[in-house]
C-alpha positions as CSV (number, residue, x, y, z in Angstrom):
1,X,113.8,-116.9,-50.8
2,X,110.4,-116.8,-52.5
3,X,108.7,-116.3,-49.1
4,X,110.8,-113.6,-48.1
5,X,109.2,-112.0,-51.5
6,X,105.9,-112.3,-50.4
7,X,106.4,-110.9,-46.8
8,X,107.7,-107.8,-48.2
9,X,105.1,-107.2,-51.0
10,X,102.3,-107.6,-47.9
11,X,104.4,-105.2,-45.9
12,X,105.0,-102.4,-48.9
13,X,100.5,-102.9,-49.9
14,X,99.9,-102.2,-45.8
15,X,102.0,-99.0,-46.0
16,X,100.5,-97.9,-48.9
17,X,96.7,-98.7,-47.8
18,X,97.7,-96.4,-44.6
19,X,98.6,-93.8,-46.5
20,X,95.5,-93.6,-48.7
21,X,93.3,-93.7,-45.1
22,X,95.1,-90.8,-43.8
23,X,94.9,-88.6,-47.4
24,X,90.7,-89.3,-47.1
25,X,90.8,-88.2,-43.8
26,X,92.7,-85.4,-44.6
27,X,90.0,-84.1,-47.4
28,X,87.1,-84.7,-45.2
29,X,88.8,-82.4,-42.6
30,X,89.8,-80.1,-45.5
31,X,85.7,-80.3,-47.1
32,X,84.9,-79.9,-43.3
33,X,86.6,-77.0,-42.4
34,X,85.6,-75.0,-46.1
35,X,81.6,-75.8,-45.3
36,X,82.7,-74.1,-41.9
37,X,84.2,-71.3,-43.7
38,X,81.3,-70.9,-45.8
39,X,78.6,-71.3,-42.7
40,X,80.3,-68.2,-40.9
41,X,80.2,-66.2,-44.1
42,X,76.6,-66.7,-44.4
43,X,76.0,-65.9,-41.3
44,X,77.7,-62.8,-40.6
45,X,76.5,-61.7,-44.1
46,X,72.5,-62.6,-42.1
47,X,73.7,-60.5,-39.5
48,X,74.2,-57.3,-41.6
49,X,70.6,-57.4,-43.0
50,X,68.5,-57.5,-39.9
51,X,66.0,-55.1,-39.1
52,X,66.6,-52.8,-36.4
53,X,64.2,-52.6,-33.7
54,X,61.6,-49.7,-34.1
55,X,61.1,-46.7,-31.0
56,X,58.9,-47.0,-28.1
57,X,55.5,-45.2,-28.5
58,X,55.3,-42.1,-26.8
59,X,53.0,-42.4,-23.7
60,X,52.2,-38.4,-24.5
61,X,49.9,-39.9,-27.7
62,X,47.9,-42.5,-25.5
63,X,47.1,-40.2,-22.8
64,X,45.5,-37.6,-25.2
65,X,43.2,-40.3,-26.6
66,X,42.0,-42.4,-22.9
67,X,42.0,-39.2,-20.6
68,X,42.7,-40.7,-17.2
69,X,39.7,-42.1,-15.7
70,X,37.4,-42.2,-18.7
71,X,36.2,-45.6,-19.9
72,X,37.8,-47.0,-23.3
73,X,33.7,-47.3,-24.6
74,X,31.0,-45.0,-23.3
75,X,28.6,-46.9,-21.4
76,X,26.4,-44.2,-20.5
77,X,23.9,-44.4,-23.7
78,X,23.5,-48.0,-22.6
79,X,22.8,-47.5,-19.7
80,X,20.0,-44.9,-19.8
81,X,18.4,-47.2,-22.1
82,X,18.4,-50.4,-19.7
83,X,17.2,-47.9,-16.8
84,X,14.3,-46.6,-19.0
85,X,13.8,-50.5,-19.8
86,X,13.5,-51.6,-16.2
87,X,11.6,-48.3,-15.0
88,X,8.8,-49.7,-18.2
89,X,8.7,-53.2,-16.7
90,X,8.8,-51.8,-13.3
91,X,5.2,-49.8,-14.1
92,X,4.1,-53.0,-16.0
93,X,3.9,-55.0,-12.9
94,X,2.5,-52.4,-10.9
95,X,-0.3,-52.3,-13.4
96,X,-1.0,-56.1,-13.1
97,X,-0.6,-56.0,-9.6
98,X,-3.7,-53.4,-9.4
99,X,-5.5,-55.2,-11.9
100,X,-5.0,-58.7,-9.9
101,X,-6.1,-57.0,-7.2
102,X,-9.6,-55.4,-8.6
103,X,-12.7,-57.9,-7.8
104,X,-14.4,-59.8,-11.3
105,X,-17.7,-58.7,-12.2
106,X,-20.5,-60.5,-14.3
107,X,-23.4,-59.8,-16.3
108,X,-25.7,-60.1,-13.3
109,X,-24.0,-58.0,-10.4
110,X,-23.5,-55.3,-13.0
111,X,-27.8,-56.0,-14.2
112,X,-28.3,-55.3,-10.3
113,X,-26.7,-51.8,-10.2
114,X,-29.8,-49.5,-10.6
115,X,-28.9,-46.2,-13.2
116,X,-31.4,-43.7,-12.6
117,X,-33.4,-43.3,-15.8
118,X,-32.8,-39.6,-17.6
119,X,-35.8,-39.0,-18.6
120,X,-36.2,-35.4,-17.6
121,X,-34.5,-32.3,-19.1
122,X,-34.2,-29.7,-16.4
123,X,-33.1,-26.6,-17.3
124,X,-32.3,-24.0,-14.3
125,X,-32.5,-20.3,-14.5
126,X,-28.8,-19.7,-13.8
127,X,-28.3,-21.7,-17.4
128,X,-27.5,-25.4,-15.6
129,X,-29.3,-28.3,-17.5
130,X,-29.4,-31.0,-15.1
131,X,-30.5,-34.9,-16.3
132,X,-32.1,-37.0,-14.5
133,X,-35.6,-38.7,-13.2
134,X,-38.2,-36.8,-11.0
135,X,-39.1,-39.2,-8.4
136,X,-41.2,-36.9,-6.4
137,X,-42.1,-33.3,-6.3
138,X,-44.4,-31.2,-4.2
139,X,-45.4,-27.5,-4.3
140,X,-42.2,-25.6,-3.4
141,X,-39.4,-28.2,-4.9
142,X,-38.9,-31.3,-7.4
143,X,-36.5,-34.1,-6.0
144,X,-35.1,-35.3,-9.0
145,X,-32.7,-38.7,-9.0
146,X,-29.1,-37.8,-10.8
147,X,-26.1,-40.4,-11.0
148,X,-24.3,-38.0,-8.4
149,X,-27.3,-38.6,-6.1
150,X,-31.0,-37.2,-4.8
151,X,-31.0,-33.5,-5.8
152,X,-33.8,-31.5,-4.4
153,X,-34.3,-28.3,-6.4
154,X,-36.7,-25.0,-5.5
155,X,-39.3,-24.8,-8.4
156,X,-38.7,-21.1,-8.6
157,X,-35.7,-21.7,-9.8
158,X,-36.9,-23.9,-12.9
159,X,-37.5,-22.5,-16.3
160,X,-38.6,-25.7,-18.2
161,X,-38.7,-29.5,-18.0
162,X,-38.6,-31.7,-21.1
163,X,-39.2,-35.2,-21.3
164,X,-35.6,-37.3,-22.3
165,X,-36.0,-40.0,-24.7
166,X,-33.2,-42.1,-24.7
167,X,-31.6,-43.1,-28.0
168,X,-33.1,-46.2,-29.8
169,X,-34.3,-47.2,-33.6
170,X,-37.5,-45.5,-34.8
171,X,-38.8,-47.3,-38.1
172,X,-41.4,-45.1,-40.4
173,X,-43.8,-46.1,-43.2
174,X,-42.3,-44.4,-46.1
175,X,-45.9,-43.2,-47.8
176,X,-49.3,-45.3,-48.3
177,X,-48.2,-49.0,-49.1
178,X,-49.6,-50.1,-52.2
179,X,-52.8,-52.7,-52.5
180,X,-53.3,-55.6,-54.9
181,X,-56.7,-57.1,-54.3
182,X,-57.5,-60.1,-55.5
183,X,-60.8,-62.9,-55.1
184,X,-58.8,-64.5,-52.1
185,X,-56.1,-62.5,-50.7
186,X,-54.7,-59.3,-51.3
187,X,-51.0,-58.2,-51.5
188,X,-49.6,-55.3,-49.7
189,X,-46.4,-53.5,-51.1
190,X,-44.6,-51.1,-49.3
191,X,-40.9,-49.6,-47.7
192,X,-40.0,-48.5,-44.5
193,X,-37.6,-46.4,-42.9
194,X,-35.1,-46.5,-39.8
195,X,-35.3,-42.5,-39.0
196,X,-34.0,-43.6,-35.1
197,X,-30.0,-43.9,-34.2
198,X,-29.5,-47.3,-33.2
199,X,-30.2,-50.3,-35.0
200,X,-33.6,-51.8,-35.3
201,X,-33.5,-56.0,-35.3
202,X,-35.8,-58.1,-36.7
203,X,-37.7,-55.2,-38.5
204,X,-42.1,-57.0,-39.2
205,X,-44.6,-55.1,-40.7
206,X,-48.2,-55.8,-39.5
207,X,-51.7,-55.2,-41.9
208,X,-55.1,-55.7,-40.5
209,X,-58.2,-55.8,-42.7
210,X,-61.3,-54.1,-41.3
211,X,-65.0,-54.5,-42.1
212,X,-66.8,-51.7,-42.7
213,X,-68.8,-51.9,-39.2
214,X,-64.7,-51.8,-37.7
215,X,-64.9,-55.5,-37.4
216,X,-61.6,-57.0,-37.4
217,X,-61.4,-59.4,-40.6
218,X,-57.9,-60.9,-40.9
219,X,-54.1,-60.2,-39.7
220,X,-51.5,-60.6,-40.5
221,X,-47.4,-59.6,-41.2
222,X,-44.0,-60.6,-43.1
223,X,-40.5,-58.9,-42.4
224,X,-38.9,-56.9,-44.3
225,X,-35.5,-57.2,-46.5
226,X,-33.1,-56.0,-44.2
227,X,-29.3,-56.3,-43.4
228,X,-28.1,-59.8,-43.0
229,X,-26.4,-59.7,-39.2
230,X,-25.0,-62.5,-36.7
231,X,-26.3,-61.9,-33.1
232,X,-23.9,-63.5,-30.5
233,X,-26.3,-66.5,-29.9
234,X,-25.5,-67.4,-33.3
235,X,-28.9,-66.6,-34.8
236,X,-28.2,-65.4,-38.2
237,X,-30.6,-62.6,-39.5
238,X,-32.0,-60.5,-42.4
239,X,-34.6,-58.2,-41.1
240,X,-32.1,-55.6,-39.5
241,X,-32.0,-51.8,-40.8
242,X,-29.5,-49.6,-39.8
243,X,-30.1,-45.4,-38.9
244,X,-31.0,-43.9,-42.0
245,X,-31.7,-47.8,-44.1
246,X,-35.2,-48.3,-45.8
247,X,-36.1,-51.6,-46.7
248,X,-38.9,-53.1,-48.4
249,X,-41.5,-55.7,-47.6
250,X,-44.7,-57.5,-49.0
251,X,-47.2,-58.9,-47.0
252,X,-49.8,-61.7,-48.8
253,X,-53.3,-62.1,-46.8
254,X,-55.3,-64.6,-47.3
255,X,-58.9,-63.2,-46.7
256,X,-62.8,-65.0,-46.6
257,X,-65.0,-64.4,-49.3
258,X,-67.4,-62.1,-46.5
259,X,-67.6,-59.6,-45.5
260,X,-66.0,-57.0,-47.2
261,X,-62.5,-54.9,-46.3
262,X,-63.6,-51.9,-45.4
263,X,-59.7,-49.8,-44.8
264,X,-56.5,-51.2,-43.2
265,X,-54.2,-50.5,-40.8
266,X,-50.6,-51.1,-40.2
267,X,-48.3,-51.0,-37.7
268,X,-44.2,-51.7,-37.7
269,X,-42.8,-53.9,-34.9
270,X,-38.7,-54.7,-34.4
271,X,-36.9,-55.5,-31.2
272,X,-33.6,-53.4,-30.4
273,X,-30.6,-56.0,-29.6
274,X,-27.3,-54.9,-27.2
């Protein structure tokens, strides 16, 4: 009897465990089907907020700004400026080419070309001056070397020839140099003067004392205080006077107690460098 209690209490707790599953299962569908609910609400309430999709462009708008065959940037400023580029290169290497192609010279094949010297100033009657050297003449015509060539010209038809210097330095004794004369030399004070147009280099004054019967007595020179200049041997220099420079100098002689300085002369030497 007490056993038959038992079976049936185990029975009744099955049944009611069976139920409980099924009630669970029921609320899960239930919870299921409500997040559904609320998943299709949300979406159809997405649906009503999208944004709709905007017109086409009109093709009227691009056409009017890239006219048909037109290029979208305008090359041609570019291009002009490579073309004027290359046509400056281009001349470039023509230049080198011609200079490549010209022969070196030096110093001493240029020395060898002989340049007439024009010394002579020939004016004509017709009011040509013509420069050159006469290298010959005879009664009726002068033959006078030019740079174009031998010109032979009827005498007739001369009016004057002058003698051509050419350009160089030309240094001057500014006055009488002054004299300090003393028991064993004497001390001569004095300036001169580049009047020329071209440099003179290594500018030396020169006194010689005289005896009274024009015997020479003593010589003797200094340089004077020129410009200090660098020649291209490296020499460095300061007895240079430029066109329209003086400069000054003093010369000490040491003279013998006989016979007696009678005057002095002077004379300027220099040396004209290229």
């Amino acid at each position: 009897m007490y056993h038959k209690k038992i079976f049936f209490l185990i029975i009744i707790n099955l049944l009611i465990g069976q139920d409980t599953t099924k009630i669970d299962n029921n609320m899960m569908e239930i919870s299921d089907n409500g997040k559904n609910v609320a998943d299709s609400t949300n979406a159809s309430m997405l649906d009503t907020t999208l944004t709709p999709i905007p017109n086409l462009r009109d093709d009227k708008d691009t056409l009017s700004l890239l006219p048909t065959g037109k290029p979208f940037f305008n090359y041609d400023t570019d291009i002009k400026q490579l073309q004027n580029q290359v046509d400056s290169l281009r001349a470039m290497v023509s230049l080198l080419q011609k200079f490549q192609a010209m022969p070196t010279l030096n110093q001493d094949i240029i020395n060898l070309i002989k340049v007439p010297d024009m010394q002579h100033r020939i004016e004509l009657t017709n009011g040509t001056i013509v420069m050159g050297e006469i290298i010959d003449e005879n009664s009726d015509e002068l033959f006078i070397q030019t740079t174009l060539g031998r010109l032979a010209i009827t005498k007739d038809k001369v009016i004057s020839v002058q003698q051509e210097l050419p350009p160089g330095p030309k240094v001057e004794m500014v006055g009488e140099p002054s004299v300090n004369v003393f028991p064993d030399r004497e001390e001569i004070i004095g300036t001169v003067i580049n009047s020329g147009e071209i440099r003179a280099d290594f500018v030396r004054t020169e006194a010689k004392l005289w005896s009274p019967s024009t015997k020479l007595i003593v010589i003797d020179s200094a340089f004077v205080d020129g410009n200090m200049i660098t020649y291209k041997s490296g020499v460095i220099s300061d007895t240079s006077l430029n066109p329209g420079e003086t400069a000054n100098f003093k010369i000490i002689i040491q003279k013998p107690s006989v016979p007696d300085v009678g005057y002095r002369t002077y004379a300027i030497r220099w040396v004209r460098t290229f």
